[in-house]
C-alpha positions in Angstrom: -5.9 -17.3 -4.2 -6.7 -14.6 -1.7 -6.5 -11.0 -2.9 -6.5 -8.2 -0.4 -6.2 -4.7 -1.8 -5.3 -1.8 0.8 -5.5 2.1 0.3 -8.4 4.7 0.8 -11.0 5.1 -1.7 -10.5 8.4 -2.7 -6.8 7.5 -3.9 -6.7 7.7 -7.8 -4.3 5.2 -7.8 -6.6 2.9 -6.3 -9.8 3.7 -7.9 -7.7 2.6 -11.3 -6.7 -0.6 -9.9 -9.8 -1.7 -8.1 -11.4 -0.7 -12.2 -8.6 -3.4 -13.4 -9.4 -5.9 -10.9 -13.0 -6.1 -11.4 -12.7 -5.8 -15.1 -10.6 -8.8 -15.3 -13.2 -10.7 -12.7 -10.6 -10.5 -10.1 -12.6 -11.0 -6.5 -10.6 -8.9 -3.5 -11.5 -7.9 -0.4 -10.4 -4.0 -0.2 -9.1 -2.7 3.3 -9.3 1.0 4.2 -6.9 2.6 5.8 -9.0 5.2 6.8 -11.6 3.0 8.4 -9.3 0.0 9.6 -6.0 1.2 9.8 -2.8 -0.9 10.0 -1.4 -3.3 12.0 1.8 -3.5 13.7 2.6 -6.7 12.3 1.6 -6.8 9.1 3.7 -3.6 7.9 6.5 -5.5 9.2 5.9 -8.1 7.2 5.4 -5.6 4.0 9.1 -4.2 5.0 10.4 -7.6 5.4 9.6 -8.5 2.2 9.2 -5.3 0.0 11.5 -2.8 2.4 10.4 0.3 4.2 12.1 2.5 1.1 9.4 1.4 -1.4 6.1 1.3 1.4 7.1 5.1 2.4 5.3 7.6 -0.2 7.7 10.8 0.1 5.4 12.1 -2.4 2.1 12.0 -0.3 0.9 14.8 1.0 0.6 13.4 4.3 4.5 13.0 4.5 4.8 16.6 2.9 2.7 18.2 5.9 4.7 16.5 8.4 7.1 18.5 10.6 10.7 18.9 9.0 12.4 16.9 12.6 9.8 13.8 11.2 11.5 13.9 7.9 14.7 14.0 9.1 16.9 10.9 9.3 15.1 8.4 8.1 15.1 4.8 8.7 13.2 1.4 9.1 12.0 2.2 12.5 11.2 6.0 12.0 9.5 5.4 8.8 7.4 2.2 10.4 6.5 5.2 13.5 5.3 7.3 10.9 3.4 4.4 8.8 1.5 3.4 11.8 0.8 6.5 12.9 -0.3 8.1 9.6 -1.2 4.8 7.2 -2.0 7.6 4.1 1.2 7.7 4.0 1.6 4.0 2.4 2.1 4.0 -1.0 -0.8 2.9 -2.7 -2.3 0.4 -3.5 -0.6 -2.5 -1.5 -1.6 -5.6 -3.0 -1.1 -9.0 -1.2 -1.5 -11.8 -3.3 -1.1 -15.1 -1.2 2.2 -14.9 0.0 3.1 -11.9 -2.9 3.0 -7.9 -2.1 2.6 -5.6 -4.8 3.2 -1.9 -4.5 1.8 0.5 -6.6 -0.3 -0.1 -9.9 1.2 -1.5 -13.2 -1.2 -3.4 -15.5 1.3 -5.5 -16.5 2.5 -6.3 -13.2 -1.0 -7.0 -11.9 -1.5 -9.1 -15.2 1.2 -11.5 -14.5 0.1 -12.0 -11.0 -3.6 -12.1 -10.5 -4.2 -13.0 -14.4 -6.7 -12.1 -16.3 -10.3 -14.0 -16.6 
């Protein structure tokens, strides 16, 4: 099973889950989005599977500093725009898991995918 954990490393968030994923001997590669970006395609794929709604972190402060007009009327292609453009502003972590996304960090949620070791 390939793991693939994406972020930044100075996200809270995913300093906690990289902590539970080598604790429970869980090998991932981690992708920066600082240093790598995103690509096109693969965000689709997250929306496709997970929806733009859940991807989109309103509460960043990325999204927060944008100009009101950005914010304004929001849908799948807008939000994509703005994902691309600004990847911070993907909710973090985004987990794939095989063929699985997780969003965000829950133990037990992590537990009953990956498994523990």
């Amino acid at each position: 099973m390939t793991v693939t954990m994406y972020g930044i490393t100075t996200c809270d968030t995913i300093k906690k889950a990289r902590v539970w994923l080598e604790g429970h001997e869980v090998p991932y590669r981690f992708h920066d989005y600082r240093a790598e970006g995103i690509e096109a395609a693969r965000l689709n794929g997250w929306v496709g599977k997970v929806g733009w709604e859940k991807l989109l972190n309103k509460g960043s402060t990325t999204f927060r500093e944008l100009p009101e007009a950005d914010k304004q009327s929001l849908d799948e292609n807008k939000a994509k725009a703005l994902m691309l453009a600004r990847p911070t502003m993907i909710k973090r972590p985004v987990l794939e898991v095989g063929d699985s996304i997780l969003v965000g960090f829950k133990p037990d949620v992590y537990e009953q995918v990956v498994g523990a070791k």
